[in-house]
C-alpha positions in Angstrom: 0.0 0.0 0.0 1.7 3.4 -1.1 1.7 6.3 0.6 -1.4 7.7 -1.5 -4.0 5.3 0.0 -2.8 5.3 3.4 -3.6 9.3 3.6 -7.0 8.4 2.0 -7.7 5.7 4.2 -6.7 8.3 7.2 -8.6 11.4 5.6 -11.7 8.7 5.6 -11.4 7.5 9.1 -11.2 11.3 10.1 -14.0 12.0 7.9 -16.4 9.8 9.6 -16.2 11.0 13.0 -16.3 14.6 12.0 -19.5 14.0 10.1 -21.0 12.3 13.1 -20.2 14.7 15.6 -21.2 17.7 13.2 -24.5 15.7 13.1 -24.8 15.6 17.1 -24.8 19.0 16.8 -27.3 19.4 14.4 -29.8 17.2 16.3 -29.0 18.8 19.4 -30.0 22.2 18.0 -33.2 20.6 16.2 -34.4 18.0 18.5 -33.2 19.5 22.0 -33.1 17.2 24.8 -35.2 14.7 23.0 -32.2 13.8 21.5 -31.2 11.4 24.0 -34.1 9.3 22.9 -33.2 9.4 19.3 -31.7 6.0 17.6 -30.3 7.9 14.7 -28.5 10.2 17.9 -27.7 6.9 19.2 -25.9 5.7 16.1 -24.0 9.2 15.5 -22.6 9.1 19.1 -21.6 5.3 18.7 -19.6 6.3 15.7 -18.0 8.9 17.5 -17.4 7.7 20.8 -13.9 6.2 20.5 -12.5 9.6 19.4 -14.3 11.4 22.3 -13.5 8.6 24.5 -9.8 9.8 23.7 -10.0 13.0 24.3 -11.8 12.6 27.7 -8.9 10.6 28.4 -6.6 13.5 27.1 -8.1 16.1 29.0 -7.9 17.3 32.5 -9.8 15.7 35.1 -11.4 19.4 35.9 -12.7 20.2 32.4 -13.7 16.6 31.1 -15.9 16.3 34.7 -16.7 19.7 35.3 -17.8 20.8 31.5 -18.8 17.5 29.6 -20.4 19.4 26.9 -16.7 20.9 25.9 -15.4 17.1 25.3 -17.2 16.8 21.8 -16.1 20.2 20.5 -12.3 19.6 21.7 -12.8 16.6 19.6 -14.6 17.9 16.9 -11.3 20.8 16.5 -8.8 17.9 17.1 -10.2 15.9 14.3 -11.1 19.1 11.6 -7.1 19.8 12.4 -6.1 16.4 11.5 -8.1 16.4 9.0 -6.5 19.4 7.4 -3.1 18.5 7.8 -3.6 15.3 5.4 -5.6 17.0 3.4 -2.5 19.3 3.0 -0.2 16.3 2.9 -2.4 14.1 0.5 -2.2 17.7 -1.7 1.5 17.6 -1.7 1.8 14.6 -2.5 0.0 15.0 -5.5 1.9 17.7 -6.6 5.0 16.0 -6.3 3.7 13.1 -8.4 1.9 15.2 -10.9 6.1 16.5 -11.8 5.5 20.0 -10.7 8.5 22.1 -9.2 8.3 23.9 -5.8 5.6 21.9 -4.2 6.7 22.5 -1.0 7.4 26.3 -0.9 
């Protein structure tokens, strides 16, 4: 496997989450606290839990107990700035295979 699909299979995995969580947020502003009875709710945070899971794990004690409600947007900025930097490295990449000259600066 070349270097090219393992930054696709990575901007995929990241791509996933982020969509789930971004949906979380959507269906907390449209269905308020009847979310929590929601299956389609259910399925977004199952998709996402491992990566908040993380960063509850990453975080301080004081903010992931105190605040819960900031753990899926630290997430949710952790995973849009992975997601950017191999989106910038997949780009790159490209360039260098496409022949072009001064890819990187």
């Amino acid at each position: 496997m070349n270097t090219l699909s393992l930054l696709n299979l990575a901007q995929l995995l990241l791509y996933i989450p982020v969509l789930a969580l971004l949906g979380q947020g959507v269906l907390y502003l449209l269905a308020g606290s009847g979310r929590q009875s929601n299956v389609f709710y259910k399925l977004l945070v199952l998709l996402s839990l491992p990566f908040t899971a993380a960063v509850r794990l990453l975080t301080p004690r004081a903010v992931a107990q105190d605040v819960p409600a900031l753990v899926p947007g630290i997430t949710l900025f952790l995973l849009l700035v992975l997601s950017f930097v191999v989106f910038v490295e997949r780009g790159y990449l490209l360039c260098e295979q496409l022949g072009h000259t001064g890819c990187r600066g």
